[in-house]
N, CA, C and O atoms as a GROMACS GRO file, in nm:
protein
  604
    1UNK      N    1  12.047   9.973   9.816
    1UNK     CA    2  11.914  10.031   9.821
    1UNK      C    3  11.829   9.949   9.918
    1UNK      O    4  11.828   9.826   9.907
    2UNK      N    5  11.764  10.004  10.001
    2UNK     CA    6  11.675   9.915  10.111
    2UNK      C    7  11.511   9.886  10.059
    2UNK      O    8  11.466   9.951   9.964
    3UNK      N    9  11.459   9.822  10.103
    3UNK     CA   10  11.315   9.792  10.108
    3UNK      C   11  11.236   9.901  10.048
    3UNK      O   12  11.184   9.868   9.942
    4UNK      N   13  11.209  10.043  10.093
    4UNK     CA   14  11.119  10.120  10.060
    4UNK      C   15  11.214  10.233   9.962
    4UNK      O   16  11.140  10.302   9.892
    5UNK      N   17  11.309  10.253   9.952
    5UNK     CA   18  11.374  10.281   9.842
    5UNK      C   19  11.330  10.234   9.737
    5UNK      O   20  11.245  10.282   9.661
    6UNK      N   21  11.408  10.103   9.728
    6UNK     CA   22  11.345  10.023   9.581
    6UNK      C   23  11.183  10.041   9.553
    6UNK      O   24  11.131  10.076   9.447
    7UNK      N   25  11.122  10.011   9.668
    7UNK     CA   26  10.943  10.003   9.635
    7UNK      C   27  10.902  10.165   9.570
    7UNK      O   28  10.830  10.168   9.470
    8UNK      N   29  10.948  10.283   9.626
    8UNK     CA   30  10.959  10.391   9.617
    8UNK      C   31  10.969  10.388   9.436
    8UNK      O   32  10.882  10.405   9.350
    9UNK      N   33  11.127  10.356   9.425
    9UNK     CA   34  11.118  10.380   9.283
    9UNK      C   35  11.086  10.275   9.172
    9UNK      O   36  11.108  10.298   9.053
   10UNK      N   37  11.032  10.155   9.222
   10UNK     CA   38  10.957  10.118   9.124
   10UNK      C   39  10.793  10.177   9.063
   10UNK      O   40  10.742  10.162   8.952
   11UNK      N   41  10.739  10.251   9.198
   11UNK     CA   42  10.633  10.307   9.193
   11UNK      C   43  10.626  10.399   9.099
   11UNK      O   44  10.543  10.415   9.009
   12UNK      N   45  10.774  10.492   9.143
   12UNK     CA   46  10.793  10.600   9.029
   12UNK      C   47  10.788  10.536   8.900
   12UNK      O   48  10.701  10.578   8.824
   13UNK      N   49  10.879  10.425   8.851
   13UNK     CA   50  10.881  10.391   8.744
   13UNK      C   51  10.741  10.394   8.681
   13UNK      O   52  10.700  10.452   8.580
   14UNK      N   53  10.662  10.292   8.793
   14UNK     CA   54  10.492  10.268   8.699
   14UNK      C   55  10.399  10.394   8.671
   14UNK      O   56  10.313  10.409   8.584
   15UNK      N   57  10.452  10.498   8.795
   15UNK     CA   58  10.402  10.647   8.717
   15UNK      C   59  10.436  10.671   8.623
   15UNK      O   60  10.348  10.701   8.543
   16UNK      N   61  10.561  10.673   8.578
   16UNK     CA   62  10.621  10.750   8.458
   16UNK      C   63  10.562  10.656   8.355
   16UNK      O   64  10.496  10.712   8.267
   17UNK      N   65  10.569  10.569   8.351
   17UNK     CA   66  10.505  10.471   8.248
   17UNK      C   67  10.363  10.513   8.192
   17UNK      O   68  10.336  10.542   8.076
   18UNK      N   69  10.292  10.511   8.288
   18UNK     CA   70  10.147  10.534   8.258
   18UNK      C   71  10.141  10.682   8.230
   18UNK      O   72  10.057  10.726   8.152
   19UNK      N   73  10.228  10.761   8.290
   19UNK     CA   74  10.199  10.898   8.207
   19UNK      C   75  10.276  10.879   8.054
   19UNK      O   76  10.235  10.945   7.958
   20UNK      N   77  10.375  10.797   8.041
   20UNK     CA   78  10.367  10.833   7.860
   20UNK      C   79  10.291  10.748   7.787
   20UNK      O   80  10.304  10.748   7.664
   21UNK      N   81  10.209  10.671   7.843
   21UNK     CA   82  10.054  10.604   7.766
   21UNK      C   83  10.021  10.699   7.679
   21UNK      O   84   9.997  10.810   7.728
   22UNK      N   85  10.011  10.680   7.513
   22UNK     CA   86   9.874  10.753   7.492
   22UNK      C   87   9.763  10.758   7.504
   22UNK      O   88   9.704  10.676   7.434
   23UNK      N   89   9.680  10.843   7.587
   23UNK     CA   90   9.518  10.858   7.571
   23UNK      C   91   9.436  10.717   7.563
   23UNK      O   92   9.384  10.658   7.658
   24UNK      N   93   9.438  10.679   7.427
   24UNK     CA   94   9.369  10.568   7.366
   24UNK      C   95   9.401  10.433   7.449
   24UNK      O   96   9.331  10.331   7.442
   25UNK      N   97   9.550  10.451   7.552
   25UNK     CA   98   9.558  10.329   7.625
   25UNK      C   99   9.524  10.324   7.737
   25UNK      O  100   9.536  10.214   7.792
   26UNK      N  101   9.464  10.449   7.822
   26UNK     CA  102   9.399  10.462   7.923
   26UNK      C  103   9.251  10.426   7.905
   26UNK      O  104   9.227  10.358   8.005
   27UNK      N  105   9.131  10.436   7.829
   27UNK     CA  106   9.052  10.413   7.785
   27UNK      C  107   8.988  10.291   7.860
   27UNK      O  108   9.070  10.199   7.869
   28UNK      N  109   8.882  10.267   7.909
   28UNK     CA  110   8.799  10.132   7.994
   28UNK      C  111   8.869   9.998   7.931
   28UNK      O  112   8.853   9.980   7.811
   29UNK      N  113   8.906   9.953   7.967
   29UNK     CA  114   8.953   9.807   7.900
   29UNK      C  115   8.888   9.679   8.022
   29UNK      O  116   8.810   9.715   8.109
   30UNK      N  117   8.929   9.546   8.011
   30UNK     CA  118   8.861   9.458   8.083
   30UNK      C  119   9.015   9.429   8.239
   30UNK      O  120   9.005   9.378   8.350
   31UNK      N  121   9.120   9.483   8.178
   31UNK     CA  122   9.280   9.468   8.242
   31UNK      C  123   9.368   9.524   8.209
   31UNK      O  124   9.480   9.474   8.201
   32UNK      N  125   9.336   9.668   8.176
   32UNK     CA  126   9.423   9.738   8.098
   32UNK      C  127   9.508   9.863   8.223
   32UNK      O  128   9.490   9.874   8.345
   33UNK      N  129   9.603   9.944   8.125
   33UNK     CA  130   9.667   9.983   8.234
   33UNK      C  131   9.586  10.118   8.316
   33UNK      O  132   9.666  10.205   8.348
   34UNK      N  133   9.422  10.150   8.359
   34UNK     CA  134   9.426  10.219   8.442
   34UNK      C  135   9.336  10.143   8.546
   34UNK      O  136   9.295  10.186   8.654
   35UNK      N  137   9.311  10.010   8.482
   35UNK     CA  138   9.230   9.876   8.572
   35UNK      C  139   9.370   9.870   8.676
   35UNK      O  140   9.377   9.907   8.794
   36UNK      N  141   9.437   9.833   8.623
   36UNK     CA  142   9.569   9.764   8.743
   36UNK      C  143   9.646   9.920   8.795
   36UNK      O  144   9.701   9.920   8.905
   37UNK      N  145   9.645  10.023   8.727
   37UNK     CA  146   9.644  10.148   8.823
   37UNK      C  147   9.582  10.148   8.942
   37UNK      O  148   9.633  10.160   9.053
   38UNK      N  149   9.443  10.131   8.907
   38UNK     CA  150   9.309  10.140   8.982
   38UNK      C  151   9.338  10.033   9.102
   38UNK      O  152   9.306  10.083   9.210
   39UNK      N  153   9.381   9.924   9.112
   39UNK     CA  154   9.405   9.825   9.138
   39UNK      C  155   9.531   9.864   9.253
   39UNK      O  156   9.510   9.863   9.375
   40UNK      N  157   9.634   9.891   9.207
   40UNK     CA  158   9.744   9.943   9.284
   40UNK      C  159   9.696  10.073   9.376
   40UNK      O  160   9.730  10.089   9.493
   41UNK      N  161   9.635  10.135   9.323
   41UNK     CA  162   9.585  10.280   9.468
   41UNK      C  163   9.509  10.193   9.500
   41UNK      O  164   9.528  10.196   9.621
   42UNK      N  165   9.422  10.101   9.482
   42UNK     CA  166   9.318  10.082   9.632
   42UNK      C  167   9.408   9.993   9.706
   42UNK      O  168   9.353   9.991   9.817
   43UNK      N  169   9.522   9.912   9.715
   43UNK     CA  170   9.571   9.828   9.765
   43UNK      C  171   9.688   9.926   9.831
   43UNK      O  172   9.770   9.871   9.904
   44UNK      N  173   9.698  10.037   9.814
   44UNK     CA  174   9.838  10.101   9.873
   44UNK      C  175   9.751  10.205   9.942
   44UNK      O  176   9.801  10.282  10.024
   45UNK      N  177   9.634  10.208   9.912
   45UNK     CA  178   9.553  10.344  10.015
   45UNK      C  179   9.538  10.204  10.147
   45UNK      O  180   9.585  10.217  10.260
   46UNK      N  181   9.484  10.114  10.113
   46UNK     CA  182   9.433   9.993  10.197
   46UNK      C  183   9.554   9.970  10.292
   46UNK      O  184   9.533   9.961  10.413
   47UNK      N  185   9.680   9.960  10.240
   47UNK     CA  186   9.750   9.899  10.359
   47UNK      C  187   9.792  10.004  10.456
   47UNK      O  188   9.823   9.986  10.573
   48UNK      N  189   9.789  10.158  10.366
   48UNK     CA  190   9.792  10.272  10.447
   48UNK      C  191   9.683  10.293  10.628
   48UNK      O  192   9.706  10.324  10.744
   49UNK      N  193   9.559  10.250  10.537
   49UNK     CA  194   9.485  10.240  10.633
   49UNK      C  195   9.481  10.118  10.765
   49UNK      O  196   9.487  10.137  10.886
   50UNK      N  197   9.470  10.028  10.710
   50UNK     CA  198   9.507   9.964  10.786
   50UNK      C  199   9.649   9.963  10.886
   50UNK      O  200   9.630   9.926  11.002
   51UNK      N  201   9.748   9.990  10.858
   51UNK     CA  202   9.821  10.018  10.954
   51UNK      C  203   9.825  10.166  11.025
   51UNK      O  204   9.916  10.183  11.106
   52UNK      N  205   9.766  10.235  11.010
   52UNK     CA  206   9.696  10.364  11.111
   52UNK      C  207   9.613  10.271  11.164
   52UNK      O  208   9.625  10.256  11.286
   53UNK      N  209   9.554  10.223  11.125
   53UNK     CA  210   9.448  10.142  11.247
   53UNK      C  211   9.533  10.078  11.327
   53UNK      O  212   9.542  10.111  11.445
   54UNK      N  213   9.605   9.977  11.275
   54UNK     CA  214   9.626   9.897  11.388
   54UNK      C  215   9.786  10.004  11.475
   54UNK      O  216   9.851   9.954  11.566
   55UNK      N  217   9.805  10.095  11.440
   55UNK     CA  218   9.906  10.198  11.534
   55UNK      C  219   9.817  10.251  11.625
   55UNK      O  220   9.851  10.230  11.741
   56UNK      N  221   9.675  10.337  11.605
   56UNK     CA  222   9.619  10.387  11.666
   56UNK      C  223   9.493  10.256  11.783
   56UNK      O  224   9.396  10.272  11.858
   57UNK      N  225   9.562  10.158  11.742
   57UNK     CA  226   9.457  10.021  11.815
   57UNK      C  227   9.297  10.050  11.782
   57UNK      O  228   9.231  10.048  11.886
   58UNK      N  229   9.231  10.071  11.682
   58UNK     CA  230   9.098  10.143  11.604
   58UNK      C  231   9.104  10.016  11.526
   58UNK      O  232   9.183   9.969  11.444
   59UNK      N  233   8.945   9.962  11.604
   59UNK     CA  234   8.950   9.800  11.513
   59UNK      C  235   8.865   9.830  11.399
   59UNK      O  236   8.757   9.888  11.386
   60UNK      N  237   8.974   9.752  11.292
   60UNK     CA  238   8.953   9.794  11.147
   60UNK      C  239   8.944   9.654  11.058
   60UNK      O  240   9.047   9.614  11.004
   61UNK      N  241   8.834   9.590  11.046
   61UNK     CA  242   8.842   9.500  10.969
   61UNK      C  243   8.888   9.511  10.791
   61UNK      O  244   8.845   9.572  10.693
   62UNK      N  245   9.010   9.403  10.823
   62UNK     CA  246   9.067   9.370  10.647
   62UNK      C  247   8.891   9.345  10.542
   62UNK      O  248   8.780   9.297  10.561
   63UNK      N  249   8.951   9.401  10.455
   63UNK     CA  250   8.810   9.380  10.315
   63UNK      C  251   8.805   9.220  10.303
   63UNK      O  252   8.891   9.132  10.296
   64UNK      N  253   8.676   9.222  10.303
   64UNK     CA  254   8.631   9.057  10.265
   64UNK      C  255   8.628   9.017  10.088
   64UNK      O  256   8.661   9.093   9.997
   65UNK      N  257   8.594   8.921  10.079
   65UNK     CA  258   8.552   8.875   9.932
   65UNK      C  259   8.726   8.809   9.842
   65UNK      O  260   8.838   8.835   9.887
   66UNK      N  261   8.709   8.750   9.754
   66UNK     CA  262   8.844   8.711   9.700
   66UNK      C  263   8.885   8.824   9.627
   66UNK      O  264   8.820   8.925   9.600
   67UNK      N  265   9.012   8.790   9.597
   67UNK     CA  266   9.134   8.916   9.505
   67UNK      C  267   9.021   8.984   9.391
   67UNK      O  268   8.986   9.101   9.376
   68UNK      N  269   8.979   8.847   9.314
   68UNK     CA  270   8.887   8.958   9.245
   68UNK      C  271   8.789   9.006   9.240
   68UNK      O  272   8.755   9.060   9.134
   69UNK      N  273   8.705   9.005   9.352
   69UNK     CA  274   8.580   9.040   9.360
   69UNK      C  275   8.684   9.232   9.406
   69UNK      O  276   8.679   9.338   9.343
   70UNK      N  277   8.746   9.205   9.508
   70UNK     CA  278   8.874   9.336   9.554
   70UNK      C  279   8.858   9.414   9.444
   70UNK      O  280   8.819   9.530   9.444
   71UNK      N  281   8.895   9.331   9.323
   71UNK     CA  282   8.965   9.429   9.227
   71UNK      C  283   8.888   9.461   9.122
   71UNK      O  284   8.935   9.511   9.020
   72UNK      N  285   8.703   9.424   9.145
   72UNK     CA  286   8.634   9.490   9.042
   72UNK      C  287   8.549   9.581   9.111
   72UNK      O  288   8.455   9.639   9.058
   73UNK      N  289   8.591   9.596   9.256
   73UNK     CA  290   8.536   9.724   9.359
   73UNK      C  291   8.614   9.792   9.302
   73UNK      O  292   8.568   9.828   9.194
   74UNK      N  293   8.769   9.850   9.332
   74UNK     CA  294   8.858   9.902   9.290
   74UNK      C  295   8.842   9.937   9.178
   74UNK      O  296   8.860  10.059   9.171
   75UNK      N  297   8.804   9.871   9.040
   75UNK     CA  298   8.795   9.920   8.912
   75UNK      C  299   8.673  10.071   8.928
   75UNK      O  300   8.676  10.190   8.899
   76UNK      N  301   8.562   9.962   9.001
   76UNK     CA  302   8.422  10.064   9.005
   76UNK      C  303   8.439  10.197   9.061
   76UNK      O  304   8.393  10.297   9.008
   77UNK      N  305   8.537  10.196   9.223
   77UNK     CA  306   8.552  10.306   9.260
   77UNK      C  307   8.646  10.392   9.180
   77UNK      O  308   8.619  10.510   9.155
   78UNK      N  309   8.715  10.355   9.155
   78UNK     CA  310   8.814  10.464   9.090
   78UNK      C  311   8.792  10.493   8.889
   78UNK      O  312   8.875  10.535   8.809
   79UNK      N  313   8.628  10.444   8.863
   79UNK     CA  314   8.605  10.382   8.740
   79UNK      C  315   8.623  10.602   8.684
   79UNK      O  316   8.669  10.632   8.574
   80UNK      N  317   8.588  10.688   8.766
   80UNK     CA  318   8.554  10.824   8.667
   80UNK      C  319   8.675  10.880   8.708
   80UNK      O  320   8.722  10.947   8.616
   81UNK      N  321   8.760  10.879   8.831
   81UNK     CA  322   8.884  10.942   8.824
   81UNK      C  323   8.991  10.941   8.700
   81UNK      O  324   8.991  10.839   8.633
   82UNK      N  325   9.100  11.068   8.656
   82UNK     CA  326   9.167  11.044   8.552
   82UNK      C  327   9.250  10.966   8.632
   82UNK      O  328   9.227  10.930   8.747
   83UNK      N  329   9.372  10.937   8.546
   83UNK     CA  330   9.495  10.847   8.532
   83UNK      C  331   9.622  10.952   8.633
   83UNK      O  332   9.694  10.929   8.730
   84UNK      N  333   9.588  11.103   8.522
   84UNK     CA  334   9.655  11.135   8.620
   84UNK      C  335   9.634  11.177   8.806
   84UNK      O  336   9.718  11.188   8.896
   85UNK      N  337   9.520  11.188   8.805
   85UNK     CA  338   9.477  11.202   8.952
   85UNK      C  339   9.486  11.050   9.055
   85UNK      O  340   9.502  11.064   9.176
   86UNK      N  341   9.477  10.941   9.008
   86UNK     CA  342   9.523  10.837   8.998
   86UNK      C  343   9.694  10.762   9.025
   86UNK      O  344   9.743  10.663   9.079
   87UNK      N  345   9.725  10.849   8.969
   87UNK     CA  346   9.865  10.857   8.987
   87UNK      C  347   9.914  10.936   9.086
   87UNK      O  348  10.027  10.912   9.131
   88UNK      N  349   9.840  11.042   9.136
   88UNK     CA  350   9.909  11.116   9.247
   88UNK      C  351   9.841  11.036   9.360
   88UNK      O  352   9.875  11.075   9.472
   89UNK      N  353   9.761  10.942   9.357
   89UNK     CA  354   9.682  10.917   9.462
   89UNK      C  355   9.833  10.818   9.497
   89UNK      O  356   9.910  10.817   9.594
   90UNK      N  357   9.829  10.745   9.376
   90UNK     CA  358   9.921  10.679   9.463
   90UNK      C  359  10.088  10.679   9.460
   90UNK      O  360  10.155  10.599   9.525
   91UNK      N  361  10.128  10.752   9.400
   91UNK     CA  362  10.249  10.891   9.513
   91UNK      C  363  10.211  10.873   9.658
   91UNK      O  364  10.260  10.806   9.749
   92UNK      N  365  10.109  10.955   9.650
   92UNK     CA  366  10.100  11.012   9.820
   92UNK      C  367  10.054  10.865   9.927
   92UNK      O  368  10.091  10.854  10.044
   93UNK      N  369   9.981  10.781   9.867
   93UNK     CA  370   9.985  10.642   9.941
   93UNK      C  371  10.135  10.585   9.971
   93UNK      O  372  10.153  10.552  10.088
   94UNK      N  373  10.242  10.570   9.882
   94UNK     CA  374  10.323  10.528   9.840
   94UNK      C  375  10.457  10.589   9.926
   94UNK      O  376  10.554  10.524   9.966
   95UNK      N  377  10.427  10.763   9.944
   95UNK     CA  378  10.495  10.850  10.054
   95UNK      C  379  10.448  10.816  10.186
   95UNK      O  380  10.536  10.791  10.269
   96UNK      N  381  10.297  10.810  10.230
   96UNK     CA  382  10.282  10.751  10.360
   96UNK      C  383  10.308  10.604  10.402
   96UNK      O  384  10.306  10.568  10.519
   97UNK      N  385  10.335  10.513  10.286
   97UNK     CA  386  10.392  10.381  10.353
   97UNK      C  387  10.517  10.384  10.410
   97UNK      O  388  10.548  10.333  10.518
   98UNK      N  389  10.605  10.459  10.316
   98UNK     CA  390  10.742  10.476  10.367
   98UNK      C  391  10.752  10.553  10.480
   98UNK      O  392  10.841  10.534  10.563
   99UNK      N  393  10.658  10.650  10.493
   99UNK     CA  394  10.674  10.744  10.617
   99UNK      C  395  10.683  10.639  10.722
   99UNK      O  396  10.780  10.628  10.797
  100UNK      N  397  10.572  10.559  10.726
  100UNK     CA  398  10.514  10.478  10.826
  100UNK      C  399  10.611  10.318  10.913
  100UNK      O  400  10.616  10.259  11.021
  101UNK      N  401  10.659  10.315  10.797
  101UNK     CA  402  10.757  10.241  10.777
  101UNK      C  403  10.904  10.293  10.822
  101UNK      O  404  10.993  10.208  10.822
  102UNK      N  405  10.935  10.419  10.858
  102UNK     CA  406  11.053  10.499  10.872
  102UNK      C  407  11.032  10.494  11.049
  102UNK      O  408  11.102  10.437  11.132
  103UNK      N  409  10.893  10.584  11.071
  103UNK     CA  410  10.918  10.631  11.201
  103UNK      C  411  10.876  10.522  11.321
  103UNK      O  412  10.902  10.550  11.438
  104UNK      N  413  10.820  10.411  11.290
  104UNK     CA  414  10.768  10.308  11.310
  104UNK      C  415  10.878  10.184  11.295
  104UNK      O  416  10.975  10.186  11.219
  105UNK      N  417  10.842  10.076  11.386
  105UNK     CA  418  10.935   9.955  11.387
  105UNK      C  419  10.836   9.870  11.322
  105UNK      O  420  10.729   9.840  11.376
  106UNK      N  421  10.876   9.823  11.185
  106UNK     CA  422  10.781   9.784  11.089
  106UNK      C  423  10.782   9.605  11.138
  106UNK      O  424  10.698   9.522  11.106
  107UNK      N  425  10.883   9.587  11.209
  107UNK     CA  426  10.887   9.465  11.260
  107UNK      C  427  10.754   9.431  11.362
  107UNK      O  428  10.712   9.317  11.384
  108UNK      N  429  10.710   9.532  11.408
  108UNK     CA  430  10.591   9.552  11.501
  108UNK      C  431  10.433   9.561  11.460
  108UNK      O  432  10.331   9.516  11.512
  109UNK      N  433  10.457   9.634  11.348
  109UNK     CA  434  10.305   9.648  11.297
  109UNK      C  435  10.280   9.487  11.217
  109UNK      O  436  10.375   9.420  11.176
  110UNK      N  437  10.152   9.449  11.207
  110UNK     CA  438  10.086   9.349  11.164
  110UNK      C  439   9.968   9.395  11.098
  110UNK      O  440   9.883   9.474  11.139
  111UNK      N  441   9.974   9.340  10.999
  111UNK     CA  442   9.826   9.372  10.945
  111UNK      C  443   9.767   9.225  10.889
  111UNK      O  444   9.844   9.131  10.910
  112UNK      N  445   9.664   9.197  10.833
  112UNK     CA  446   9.590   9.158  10.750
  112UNK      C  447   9.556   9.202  10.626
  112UNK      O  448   9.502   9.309  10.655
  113UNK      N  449   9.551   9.191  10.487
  113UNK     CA  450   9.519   9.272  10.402
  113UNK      C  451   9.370   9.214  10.363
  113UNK      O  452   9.312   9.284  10.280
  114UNK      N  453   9.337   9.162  10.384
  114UNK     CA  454   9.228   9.097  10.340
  114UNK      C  455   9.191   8.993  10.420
  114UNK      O  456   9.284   8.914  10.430
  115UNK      N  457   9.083   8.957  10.487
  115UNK     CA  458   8.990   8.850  10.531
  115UNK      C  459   9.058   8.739  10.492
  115UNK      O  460   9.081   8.736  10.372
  116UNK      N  461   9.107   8.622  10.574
  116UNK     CA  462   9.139   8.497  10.596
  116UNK      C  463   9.306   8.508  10.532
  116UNK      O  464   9.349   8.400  10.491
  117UNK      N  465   9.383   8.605  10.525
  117UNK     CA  466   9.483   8.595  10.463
  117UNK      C  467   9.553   8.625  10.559
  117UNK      O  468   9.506   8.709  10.636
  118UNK      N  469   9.710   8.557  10.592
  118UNK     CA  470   9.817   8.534  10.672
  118UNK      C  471   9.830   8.718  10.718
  118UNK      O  472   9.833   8.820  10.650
  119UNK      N  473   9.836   8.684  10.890
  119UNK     CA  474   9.894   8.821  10.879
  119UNK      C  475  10.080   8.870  10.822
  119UNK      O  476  10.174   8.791  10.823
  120UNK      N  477  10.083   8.959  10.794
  120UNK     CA  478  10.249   9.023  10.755
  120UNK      C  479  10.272   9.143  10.810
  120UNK      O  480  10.200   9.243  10.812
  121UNK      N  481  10.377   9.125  10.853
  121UNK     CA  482  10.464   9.282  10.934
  121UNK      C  483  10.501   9.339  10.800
  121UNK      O  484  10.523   9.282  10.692
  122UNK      N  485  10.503   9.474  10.836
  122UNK     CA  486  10.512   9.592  10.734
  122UNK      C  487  10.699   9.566  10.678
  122UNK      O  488  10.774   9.586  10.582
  123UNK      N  489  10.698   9.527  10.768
  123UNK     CA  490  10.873   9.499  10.644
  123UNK      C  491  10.850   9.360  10.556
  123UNK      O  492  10.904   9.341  10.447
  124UNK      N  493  10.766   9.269  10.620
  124UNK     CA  494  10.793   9.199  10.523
  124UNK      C  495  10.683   9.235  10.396
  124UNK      O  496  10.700   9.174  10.290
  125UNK      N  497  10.593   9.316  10.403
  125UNK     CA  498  10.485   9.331  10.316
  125UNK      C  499  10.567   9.431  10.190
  125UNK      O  500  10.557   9.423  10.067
  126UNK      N  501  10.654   9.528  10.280
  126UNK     CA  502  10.702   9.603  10.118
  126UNK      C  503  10.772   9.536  10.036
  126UNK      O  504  10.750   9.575   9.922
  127UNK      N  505  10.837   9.462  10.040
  127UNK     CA  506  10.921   9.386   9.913
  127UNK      C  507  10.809   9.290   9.848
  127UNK      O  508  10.827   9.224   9.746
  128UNK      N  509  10.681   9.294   9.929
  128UNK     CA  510  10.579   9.182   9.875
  128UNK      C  511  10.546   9.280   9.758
  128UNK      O  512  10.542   9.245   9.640
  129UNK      N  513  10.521   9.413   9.807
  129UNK     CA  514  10.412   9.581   9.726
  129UNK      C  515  10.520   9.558   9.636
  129UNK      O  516  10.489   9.470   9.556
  130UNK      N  517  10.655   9.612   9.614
  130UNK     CA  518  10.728   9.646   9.558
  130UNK      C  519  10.738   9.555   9.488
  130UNK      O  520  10.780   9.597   9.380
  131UNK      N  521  10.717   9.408   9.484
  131UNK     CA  522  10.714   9.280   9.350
  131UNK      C  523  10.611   9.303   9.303
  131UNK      O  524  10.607   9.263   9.187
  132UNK      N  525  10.527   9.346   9.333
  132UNK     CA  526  10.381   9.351   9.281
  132UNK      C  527  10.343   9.484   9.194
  132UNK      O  528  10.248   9.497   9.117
  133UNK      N  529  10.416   9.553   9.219
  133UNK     CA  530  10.389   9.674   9.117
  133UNK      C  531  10.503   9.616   9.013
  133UNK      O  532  10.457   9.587   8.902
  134UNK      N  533  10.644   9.592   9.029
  134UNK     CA  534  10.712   9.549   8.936
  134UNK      C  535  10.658   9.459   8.832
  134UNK      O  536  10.651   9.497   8.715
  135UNK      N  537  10.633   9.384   8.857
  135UNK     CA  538  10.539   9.268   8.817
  135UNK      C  539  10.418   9.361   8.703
  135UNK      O  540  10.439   9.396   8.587
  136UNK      N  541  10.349   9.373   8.748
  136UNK     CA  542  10.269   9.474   8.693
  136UNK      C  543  10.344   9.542   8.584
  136UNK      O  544  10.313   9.517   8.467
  137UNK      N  545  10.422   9.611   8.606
  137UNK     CA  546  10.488   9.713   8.512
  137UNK      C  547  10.576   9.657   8.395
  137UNK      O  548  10.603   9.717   8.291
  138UNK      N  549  10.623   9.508   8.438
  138UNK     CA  550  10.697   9.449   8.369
  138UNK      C  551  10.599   9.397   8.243
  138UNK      O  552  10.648   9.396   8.130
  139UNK      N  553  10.428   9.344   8.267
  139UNK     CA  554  10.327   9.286   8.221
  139UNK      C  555  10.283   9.414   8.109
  139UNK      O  556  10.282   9.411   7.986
  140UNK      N  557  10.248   9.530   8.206
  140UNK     CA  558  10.207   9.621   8.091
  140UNK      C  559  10.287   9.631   7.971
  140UNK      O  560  10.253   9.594   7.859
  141UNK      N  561  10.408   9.691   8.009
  141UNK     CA  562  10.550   9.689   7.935
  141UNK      C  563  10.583   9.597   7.807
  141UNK      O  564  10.629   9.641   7.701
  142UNK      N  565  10.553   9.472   7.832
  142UNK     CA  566  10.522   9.391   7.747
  142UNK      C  567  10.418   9.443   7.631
  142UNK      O  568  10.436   9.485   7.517
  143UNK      N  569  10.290   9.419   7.722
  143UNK     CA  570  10.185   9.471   7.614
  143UNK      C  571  10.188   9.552   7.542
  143UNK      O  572  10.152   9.544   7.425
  144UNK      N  573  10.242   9.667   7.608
  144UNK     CA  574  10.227   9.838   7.554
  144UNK      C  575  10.370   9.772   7.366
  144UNK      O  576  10.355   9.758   7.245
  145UNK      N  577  10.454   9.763   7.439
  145UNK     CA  578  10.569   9.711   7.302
  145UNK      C  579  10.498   9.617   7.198
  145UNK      O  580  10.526   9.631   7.079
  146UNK      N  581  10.412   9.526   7.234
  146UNK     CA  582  10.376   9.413   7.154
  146UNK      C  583  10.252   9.471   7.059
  146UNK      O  584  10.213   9.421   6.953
  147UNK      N  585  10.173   9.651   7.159
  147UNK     CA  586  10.115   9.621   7.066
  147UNK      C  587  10.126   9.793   6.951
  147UNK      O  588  10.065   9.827   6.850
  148UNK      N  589  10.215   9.849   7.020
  148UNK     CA  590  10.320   9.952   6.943
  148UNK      C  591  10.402   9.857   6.826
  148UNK      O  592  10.466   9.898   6.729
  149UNK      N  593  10.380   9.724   6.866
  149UNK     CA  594  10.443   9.649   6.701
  149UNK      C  595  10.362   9.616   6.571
  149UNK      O  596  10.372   9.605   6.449
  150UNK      N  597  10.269   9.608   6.683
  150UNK     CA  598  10.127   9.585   6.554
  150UNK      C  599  10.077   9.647   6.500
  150UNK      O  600  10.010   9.607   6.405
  151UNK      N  601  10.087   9.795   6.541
  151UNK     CA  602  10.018   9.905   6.446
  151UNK      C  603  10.072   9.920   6.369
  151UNK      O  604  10.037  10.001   6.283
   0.00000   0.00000   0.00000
């Protein structure tokens, strides 16, 4: 399985996950699973964009501020969207990385994801995405079992 394969279907995995959430676990929490949903589409719409920018040479400055200042924009913007609309957002982010990544020499593109942070070529960034949703999914996963034990 190559690079965007695997990233591909770990993504799927964290969809399918969050669609058999019940209800009550989607709900506003302070880190719960539609915070780090929320969290994953702005960071997979973000690198989308950014590499159309830097293909089309359209100067596009990386987002400023630290990871979490990032990720309580992200909460805010995506705070009234559902889970499931949420989830297709990032499908279709998730289909244009790989696209981008296919027709493109990923060895070539460079991005920045953020202000003062190392640049990375698009091959080496998906196995970075693809640990990072795993990661994620492995964390919820946990929770969701630990606390399906307690009720």
């Amino acid at each position: 399985m190559n690079d965007t394969e695997r990233m591909s279907e770990t993504v799927d995995r964290f969809c399918q996950f969050i669609a058999t959430l019940p209800i009550s676990s989607l709900v506003e929490q302070d880190w719960g699973p539609k915070e780090v949903l929320a969290h994953l589409v702005y960071h997979h719409e973000l690198y989308v964009k950014l590499i159309e920018a830097f293909l089309s040479y359209a100067p596009l400055s990386p987002p400023e501020g630290t990871f979490r200042e990032l990720n309580a924009s992200a909460i805010s913007l995506f705070k009234e969207m559902s889970p499931s609309d949420l989830v297709g957002r990032l499908q279709i982010a998730n289909r244009r990385l790989v696209e981008l990544y296919q027709i493109h020499n990923p060895d070539e593109i460079v991005i920045v994801i953020k202000a003062g942070a190392k640049p990375r070529t698009l091959r080496a960034l998906i196995p970075e995405v693809e640990a990072h949703v795993r990661n994620y999914l492995h964390k919820l996963l946990g929770t969701s079992k630990q606390n399906s034990l307690s009720l």
